[in-house]
C-alpha positions in Angstrom: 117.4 -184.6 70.8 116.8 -182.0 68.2 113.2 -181.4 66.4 113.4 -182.7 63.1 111.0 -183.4 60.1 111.1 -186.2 57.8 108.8 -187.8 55.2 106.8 -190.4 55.3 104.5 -192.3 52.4 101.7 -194.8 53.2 102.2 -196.6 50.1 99.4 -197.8 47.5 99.7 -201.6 49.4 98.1 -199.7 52.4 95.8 -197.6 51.3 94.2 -200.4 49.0 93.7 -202.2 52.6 92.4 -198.9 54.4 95.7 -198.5 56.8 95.8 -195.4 56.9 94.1 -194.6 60.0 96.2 -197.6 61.7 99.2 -196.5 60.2 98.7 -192.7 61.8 97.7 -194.2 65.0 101.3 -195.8 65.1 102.8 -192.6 63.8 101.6 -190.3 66.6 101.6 -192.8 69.2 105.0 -193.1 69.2 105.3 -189.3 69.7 105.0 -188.3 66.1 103.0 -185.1 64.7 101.6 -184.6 61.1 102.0 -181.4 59.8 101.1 -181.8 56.3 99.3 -184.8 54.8 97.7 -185.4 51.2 96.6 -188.3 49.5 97.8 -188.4 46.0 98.6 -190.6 43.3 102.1 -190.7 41.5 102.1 -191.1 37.8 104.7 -193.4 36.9 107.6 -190.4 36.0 106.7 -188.5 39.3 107.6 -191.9 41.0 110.6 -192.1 38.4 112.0 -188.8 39.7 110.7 -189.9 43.4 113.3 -192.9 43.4 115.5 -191.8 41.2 118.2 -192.7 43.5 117.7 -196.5 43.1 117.7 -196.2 38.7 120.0 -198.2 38.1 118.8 -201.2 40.8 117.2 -204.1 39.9 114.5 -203.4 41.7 113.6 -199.9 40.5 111.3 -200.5 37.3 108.7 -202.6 40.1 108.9 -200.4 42.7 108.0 -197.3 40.7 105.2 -199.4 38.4 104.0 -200.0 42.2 104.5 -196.5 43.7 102.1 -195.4 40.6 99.0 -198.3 41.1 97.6 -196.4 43.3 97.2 -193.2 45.9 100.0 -192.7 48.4 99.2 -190.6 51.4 102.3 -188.3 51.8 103.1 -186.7 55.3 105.4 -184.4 57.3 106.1 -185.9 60.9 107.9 -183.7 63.0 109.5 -184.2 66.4 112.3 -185.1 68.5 115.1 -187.2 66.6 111.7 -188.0 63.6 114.0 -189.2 61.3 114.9 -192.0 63.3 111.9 -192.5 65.5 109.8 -193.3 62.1 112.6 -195.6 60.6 112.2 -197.2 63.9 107.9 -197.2 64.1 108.2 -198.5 60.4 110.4 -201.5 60.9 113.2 -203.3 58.7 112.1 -202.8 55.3 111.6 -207.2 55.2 108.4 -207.8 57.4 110.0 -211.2 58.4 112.5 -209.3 60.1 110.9 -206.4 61.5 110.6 -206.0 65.0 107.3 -207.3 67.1 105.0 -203.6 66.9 106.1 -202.5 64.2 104.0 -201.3 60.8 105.9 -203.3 58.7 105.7 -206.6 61.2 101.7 -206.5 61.4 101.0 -205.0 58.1 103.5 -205.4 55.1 102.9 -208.4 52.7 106.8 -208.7 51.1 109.7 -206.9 51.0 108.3 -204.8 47.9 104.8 -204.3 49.5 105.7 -202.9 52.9 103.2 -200.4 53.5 105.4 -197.6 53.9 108.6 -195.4 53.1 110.5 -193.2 55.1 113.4 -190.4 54.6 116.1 -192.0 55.6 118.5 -189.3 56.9 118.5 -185.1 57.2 119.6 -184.7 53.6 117.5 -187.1 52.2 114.5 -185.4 54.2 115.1 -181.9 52.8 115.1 -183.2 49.4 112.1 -185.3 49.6 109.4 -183.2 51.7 109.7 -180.6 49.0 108.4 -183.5 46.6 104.8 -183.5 47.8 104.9 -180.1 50.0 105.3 -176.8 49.6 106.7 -175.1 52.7 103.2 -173.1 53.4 101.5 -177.0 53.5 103.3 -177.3 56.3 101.3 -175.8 59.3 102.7 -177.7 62.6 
């Protein structure tokens, strides 16, 4: 499997409830490396921009109103097949059906608080690293 990067967000849900240490844990004990990390917050039209994607769902006025209450702790993980390997650490995006072990399944409160987000395929990862991180933040 090739070395990949991805993104990941611990979202404001998490770090209200100090997961972020937990939430790394997981991340690297499943074979995952940081190579950049900040903590920031989103204002509501960097969130806009962030999920632009989803504009015209249903969904999308809560989820970036939510994205912006609060700091987000954005990360690189790099390693072989990340993409996937952190889709599959973070669990179905519903707690009530993520699998036993994962982030979502012992720490997410709902569908819309569920601690984290993660790039979702190679394109989407190129475009969203660049979001939060220049490439000289990245130092793996």
């Amino acid at each position: 499997m090739a070395t990949e990067r991805t993104l990941s967000l611990i979202k404001p849900d998490a770090t209200a409830r100090n997961l972020v240490g937990a939430i790394c844990a997981k991340l690297e004990g499943a074979g995952l490396r940081i190579v950049a990390q900040k903590r920031v917050r989103m204002t509501l039209a960097q969130a806009q921009a962030f999920y632009a994607v989803h504009a015209q769902r249903p969904f999308y006025p809560e989820l970036t109103e939510f994205m912006a209450s609060g700091p987000v702790v954005a990360m690189v993980l790099e390693g072989a097949g990340a993409i996937a390997k952190n889709r599959e650490v973070m669990g179905a995006t519903d707690p009530a059906e993520a699998a036993p072990g994962t982030i979502r399944a012992e720490h997410a409160a709902s569908i819309g608080e569920n601690c984290v987000h993660g790039s979702d395929g190679p394109e989407t990862a190129a475009q969203e690293i660049p979001f939060f991180f220049a490439q000289t933040d990245i130092v793996g």
